[in-house]
N, CA and C atoms as an extended XYZ file, in Angstrom:
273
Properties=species:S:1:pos:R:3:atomname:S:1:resname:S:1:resid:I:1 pbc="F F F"
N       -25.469      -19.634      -37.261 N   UNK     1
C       -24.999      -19.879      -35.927 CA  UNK     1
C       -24.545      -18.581      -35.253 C   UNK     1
N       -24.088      -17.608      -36.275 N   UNK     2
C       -23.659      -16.565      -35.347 CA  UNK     2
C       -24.605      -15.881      -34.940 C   UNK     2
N       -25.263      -15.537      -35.829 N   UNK     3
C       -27.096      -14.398      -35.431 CA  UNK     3
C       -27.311      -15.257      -33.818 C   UNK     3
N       -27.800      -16.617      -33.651 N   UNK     4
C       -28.051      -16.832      -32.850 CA  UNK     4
C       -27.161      -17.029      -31.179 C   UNK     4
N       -25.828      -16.787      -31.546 N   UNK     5
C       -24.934      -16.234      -30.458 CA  UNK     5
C       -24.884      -14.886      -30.213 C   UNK     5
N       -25.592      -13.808      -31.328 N   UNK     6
C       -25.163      -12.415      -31.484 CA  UNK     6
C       -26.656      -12.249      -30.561 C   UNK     6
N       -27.566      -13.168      -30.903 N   UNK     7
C       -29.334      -12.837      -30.275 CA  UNK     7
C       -29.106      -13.204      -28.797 C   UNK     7
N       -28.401      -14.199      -28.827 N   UNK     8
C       -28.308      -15.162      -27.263 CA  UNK     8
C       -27.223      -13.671      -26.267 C   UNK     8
N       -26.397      -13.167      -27.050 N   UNK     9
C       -25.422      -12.383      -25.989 CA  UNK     9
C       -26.368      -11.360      -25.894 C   UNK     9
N       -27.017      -10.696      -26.839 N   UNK    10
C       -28.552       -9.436      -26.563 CA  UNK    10
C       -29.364       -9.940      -25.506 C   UNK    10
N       -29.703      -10.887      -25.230 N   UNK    11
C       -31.099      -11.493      -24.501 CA  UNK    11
C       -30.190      -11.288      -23.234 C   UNK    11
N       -28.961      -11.844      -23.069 N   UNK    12
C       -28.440      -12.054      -21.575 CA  UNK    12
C       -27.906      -10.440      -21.442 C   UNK    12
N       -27.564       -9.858      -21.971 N   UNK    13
C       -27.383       -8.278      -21.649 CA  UNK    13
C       -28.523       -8.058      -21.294 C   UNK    13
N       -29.643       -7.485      -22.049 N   UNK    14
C       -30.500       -6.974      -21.619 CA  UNK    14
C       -31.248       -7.669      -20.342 C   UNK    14
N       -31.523       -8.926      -19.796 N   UNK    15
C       -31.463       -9.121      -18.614 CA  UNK    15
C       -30.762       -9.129      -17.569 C   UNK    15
N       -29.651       -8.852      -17.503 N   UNK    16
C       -28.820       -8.804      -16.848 CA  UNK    16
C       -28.641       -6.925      -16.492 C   UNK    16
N       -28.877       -6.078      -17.469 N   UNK    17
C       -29.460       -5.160      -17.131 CA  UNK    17
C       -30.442       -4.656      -16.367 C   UNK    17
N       -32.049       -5.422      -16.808 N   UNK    18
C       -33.290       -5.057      -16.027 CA  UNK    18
C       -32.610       -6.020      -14.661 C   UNK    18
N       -32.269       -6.665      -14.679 N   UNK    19
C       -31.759       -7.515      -12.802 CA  UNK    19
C       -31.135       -6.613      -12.546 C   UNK    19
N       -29.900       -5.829      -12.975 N   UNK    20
C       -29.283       -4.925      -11.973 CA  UNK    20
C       -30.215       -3.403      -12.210 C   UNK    20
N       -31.290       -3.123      -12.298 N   UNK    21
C       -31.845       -1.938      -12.199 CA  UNK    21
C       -33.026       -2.441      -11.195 C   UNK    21
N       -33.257       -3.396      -11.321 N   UNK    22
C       -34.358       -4.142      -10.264 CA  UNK    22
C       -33.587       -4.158       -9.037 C   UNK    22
N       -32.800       -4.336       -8.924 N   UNK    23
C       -31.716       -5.121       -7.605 CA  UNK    23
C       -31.323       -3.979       -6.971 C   UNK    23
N       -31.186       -2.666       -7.682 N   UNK    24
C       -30.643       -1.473       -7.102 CA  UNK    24
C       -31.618       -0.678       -6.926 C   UNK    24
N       -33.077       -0.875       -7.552 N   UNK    25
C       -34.094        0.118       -7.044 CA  UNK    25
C       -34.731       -0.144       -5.960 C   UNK    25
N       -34.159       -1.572       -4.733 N   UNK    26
C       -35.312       -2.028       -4.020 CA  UNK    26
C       -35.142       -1.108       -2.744 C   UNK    26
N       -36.224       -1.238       -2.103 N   UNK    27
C       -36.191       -0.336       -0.772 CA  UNK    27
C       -35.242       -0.160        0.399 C   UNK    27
N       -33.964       -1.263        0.211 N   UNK    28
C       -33.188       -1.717        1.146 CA  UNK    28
C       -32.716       -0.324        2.096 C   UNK    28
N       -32.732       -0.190        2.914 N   UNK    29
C       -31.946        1.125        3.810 CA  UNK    29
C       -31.131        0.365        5.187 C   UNK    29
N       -29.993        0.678        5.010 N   UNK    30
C       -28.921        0.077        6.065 CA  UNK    30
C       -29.414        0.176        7.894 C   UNK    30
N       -29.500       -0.431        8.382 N   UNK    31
C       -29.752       -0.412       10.093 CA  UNK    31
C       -28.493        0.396       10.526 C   UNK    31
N       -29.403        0.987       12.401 N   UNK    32
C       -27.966        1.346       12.636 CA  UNK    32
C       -26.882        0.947       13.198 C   UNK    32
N       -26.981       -0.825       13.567 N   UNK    33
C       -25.857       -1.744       13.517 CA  UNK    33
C       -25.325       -1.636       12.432 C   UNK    33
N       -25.807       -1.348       11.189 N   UNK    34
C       -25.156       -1.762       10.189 CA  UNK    34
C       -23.873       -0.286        9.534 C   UNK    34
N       -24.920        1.066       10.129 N   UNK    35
C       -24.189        1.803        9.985 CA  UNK    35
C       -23.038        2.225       10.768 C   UNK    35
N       -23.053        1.452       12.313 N   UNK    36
C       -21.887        1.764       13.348 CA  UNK    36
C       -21.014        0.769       13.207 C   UNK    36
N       -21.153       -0.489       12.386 N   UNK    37
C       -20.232       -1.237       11.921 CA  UNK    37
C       -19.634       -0.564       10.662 C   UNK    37
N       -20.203       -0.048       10.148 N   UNK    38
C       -18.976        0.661        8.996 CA  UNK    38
C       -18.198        1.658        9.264 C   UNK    38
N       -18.923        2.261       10.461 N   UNK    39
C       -17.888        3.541       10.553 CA  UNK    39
C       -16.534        2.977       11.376 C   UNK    39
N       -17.152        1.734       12.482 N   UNK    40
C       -15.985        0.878       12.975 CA  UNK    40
C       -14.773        0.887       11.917 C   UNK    40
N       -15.447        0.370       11.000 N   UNK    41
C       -14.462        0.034       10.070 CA  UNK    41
C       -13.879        0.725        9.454 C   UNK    41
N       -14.327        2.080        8.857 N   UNK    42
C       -14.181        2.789        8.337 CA  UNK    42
C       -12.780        3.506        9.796 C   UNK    42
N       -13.158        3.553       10.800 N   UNK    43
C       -12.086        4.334       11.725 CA  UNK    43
C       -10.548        3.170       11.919 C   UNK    43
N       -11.482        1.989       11.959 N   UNK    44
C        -9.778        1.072       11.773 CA  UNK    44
C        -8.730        0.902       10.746 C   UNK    44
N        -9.941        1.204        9.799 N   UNK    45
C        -9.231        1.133        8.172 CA  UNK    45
C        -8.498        3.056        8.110 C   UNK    45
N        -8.424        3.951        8.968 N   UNK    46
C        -8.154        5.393        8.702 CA  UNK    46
C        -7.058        4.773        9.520 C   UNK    46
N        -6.611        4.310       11.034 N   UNK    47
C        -6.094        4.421       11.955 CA  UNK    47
C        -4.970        3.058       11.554 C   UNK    47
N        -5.426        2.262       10.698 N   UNK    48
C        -3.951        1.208        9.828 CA  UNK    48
C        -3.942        2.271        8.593 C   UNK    48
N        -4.096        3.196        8.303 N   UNK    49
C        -3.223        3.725        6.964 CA  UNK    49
C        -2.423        4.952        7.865 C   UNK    49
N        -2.691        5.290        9.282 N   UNK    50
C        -2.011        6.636        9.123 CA  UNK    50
C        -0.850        5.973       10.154 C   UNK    50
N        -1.069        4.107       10.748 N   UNK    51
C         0.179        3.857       11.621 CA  UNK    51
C         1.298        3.162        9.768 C   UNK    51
N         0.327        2.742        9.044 N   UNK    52
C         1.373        2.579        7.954 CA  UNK    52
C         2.451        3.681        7.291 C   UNK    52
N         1.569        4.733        7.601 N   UNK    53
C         2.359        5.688        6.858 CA  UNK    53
C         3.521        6.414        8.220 C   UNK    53
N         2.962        6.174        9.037 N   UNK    54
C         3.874        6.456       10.540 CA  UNK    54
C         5.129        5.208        9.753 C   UNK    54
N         4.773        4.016       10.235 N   UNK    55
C         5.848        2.967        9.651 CA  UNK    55
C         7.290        3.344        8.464 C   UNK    55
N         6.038        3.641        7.284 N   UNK    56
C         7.159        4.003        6.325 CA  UNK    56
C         7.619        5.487        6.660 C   UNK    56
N         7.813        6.383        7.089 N   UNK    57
C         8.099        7.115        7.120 CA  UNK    57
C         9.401        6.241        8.242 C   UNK    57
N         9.455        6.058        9.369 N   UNK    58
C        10.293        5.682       10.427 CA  UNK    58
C        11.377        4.831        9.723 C   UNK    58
N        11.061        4.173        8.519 N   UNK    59
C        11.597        3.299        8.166 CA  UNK    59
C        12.693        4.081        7.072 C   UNK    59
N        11.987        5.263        6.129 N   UNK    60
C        12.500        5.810        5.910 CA  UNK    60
C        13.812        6.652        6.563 C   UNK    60
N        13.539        7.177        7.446 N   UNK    61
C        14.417        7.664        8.353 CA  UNK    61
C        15.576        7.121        8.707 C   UNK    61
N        15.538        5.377        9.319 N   UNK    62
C        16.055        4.452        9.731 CA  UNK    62
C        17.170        4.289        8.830 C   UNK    62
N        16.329        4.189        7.163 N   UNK    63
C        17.439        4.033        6.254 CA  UNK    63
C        18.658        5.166        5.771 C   UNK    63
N        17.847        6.372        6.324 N   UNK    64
C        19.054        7.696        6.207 CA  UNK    64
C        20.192        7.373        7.207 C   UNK    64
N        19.481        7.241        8.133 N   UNK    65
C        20.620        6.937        9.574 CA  UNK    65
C        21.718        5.906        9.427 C   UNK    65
N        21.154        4.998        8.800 N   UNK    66
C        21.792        3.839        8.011 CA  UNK    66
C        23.135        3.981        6.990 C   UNK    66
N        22.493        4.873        6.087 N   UNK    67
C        23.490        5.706        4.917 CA  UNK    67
C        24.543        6.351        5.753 C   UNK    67
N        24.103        7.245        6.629 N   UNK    68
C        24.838        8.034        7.193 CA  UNK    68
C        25.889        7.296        8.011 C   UNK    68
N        25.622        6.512        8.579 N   UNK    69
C        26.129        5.802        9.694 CA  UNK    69
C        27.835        5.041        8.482 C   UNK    69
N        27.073        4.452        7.417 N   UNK    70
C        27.633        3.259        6.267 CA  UNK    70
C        28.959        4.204        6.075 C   UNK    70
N        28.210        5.882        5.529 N   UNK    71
C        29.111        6.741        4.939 CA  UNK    71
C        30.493        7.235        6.335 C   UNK    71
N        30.211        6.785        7.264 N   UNK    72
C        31.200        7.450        8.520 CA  UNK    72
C        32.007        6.125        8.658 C   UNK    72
N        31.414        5.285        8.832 N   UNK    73
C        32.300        3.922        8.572 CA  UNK    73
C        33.763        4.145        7.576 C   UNK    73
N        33.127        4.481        6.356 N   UNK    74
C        34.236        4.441        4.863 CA  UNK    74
C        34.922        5.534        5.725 C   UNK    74
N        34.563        6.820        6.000 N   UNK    75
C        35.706        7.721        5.887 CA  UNK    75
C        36.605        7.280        7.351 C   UNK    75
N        35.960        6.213        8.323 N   UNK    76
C        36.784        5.735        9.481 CA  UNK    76
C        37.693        4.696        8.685 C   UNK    76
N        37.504        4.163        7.830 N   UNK    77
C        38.145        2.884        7.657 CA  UNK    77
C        39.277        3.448        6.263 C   UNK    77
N        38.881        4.565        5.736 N   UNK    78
C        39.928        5.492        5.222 CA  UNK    78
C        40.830        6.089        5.551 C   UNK    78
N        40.753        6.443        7.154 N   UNK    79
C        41.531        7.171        7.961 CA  UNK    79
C        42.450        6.149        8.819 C   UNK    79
N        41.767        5.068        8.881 N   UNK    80
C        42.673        4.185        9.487 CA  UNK    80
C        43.763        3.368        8.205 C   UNK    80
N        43.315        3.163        7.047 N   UNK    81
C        44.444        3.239        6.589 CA  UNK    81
C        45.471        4.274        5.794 C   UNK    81
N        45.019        5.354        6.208 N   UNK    82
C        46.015        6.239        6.233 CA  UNK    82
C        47.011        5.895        7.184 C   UNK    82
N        46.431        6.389        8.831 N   UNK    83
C        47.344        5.719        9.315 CA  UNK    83
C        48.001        4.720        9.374 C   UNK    83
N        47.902        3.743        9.157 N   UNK    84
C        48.360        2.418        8.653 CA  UNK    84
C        49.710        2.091        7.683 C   UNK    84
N        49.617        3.520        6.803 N   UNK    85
C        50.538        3.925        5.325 CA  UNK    85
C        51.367        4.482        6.224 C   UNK    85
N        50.752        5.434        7.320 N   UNK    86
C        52.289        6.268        7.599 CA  UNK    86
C        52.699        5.311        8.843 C   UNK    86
N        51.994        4.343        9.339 N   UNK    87
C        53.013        3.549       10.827 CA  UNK    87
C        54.237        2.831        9.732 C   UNK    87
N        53.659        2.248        8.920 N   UNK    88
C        54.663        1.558        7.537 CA  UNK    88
C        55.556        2.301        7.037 C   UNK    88
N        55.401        3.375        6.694 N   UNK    89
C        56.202        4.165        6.108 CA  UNK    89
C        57.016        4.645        6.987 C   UNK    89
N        56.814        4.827        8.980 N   UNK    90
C        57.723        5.624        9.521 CA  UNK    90
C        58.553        4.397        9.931 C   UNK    90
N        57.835        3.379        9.672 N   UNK    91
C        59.336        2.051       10.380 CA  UNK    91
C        60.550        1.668        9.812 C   UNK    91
């Protein structure tokens, strides 16, 4: 039983081989609808990776401003209870 699963997986390789050497040698050559639709694509697919990378970058940024902003908060809300210690302390 196995020879004949080991013969059966040979037979479907090797056709499956000559089909994809048949399939890729045929004369096919792209039109030039076919080639101004790829470059379409090819320019929409350039022009969504460089607004994505516009995106993350902005977003990046956003989140520094963010930090920064978080970090001025603490040292405001540090300073106010400082003051806070000394209105208490001078009453």
């Amino acid at each position: 039983m196995k020879k004949y699963f080991n013969a059966l997986n040979t037979s479907v390789l090797i056709l499956f081989t000559i089909s994809l050497f048949s399939l890729s040698s045929c004369g096919w050559k792209p039109s030039e609808e076919d080639i101004k639709k790829l470059e379409e694509t090819k320019s929409a697919a350039l022009s969504a990776e460089k607004t994505l990378a516009d995106k993350k970058k902005e977003v990046k940024d956003l989140e520094a401003k963010i930090a920064a902003k978080k970090k001025d908060l603490e040292k405001l809300k540090s300073d106010k209870d400082k003051v806070m210690q000394s209105v208490e302390t001078a009453k």
